[in-house]
N, C-alpha and C positions, 0 to 999 in steps of 0.2 A: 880668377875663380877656379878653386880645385875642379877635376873630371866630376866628381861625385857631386857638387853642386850646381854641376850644370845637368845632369841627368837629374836633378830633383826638380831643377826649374821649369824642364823642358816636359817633366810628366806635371808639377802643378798645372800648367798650362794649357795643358790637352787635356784636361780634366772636363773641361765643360763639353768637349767635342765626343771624350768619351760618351756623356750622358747621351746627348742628340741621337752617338749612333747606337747606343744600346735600346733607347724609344724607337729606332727605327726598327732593331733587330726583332725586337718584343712583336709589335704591330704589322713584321713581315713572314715572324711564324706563328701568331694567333691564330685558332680559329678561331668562326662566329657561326652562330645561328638568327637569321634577320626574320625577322615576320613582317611586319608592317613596314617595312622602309622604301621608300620614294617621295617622287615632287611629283605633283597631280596639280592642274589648274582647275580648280572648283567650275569659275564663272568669269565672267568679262564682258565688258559694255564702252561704251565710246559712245561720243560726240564730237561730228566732225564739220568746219567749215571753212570757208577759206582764209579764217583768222586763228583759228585757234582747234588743237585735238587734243581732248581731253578723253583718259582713260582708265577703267575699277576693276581693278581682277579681284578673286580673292583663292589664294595658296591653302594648298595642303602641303605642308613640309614635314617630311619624318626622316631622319637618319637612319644611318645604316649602324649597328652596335659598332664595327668596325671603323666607323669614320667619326661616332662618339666616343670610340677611347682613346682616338689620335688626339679627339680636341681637350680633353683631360689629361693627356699629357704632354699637353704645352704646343702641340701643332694648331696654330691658327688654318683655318676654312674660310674659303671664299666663296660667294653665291653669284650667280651670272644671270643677271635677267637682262633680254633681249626683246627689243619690240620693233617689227619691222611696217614700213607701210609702202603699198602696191599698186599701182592702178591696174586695174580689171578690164583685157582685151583679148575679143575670138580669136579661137585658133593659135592664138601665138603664147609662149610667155608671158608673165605680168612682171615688166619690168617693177624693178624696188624702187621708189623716187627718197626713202628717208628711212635712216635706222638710228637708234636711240641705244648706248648700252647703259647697267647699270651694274656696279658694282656695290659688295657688303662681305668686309670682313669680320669673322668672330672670332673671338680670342677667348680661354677662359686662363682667370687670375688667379692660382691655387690657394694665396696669399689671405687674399680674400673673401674667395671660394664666390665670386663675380662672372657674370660675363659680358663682355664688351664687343659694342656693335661701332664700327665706323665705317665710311661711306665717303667717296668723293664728293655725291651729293646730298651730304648737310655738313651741316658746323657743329666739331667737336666732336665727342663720342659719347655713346649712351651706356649706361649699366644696367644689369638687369642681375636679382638675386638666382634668378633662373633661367635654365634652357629652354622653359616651356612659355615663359613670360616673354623672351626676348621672340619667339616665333611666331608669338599669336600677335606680335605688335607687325613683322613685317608680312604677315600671311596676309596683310592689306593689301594692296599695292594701289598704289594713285599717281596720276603725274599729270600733267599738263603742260603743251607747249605752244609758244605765240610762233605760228608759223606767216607770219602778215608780208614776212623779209620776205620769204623763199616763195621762190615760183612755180608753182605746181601745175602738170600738167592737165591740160581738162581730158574725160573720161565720161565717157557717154553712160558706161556699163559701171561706174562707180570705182570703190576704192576695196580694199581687204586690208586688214592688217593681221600679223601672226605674233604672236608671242609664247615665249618661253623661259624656263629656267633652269640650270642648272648646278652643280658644284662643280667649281673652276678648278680645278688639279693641276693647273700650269702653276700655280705658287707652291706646290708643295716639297721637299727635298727630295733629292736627286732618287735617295734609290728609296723611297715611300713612291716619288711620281710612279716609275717603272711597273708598283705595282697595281697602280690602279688600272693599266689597261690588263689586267688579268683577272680583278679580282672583280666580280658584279656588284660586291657591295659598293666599291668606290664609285660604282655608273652611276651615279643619281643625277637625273633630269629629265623634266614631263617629255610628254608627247608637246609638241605644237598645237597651242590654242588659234584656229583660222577663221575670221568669221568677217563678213560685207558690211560694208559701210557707206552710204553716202554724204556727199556734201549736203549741205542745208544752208540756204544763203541767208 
């Protein structure tokens, strides 16, 4: 292969890498101006007993314009919901006896003009014509689990559990990650939902 052909193949080829980091370049000197953006836990309820803990939040999610024009151009976001549970004892810490994560990426399709929700916990992936459609399906949250195996410790003073959510930035490229600990739009994630529960046999 002549010199010149190989300097054409070697710049084809970096072609795509160029894109990635001119998206990043774009996205690391934008401004923004955010009004509405954050994760808020509306509400949440449980049913607990020594078989089984079922539990209904329901989400306020709003982006940050910043963290919506990553996902327009082509950076998938990840959402991190956490539910922990605790038994409730004086004076001391409330050790954790069980934690739950959940994971939810979205993707948008330019092709399409789609967005796509997948999940370790379900099967396949979902499409949604839109960002507002695909948020108000997971601003639900439900889950349920047979704890009947696990041996729980008894607790005179009952149990607590916390929940939260946020957008995971551990997935995101190397120098986007960098700047989400600088930039507040990329902090999106409520406060800690904390509230008592007892068993019921």
């Amino acid at each position: 292969m002549r010199p010149q052909h190989k300097v054409f193949a070697f710049i084809t080829s970096f072609r795509p890498r160029l894109h990635q980091l001119g998206v990043v370049i774009l996205l690391l000197f934008a401004t923004h101006i955010t009004n509405a953006a954050g994760f808020t836990i509306k509400e949440a309820h449980a049913s607990f007993d020594q078989t089984a803990l079922s539990v209904d939040a329901k989400f306020d999610l709003q982006l940050s314009d910043a963290v919506s024009e990553a996902l327009h151009n082509g950076v998938s976001i990840q959402l991190l919901t956490t539910l922990d549970l605790f038994t409730t004892r004086p004076y001391i810490w409330d050790p954790r006896i069980a934690q739950w994560v959940f994971t939810q990426q979205i993707r948008y399709h330019s092709l399409t003009n789609r967005y796509i929700l997948t999940s370790p916990q379900q099967v396949g992936s979902r499409s949604y014509s839109s960002l507002s459609d695909l948020f108000s399906d997971i601003e639900s949250f439900r889950f349920q689990s047979d704890i009947s195996g696990e041996t729980l410790p008894a607790s005179k003073r009952g149990y607590k559990l916390q929940l939260r959510i946020a957008l995971d930035n551990s997935i995101l490229p190397a120098p986007l990650r960098v700047m989400t600990y600088i930039r507040p739009s990329w902090k999106l994630r409520s406060k800690i939902y904390e509230w008592s529960i007892s068993s019921q046999p």
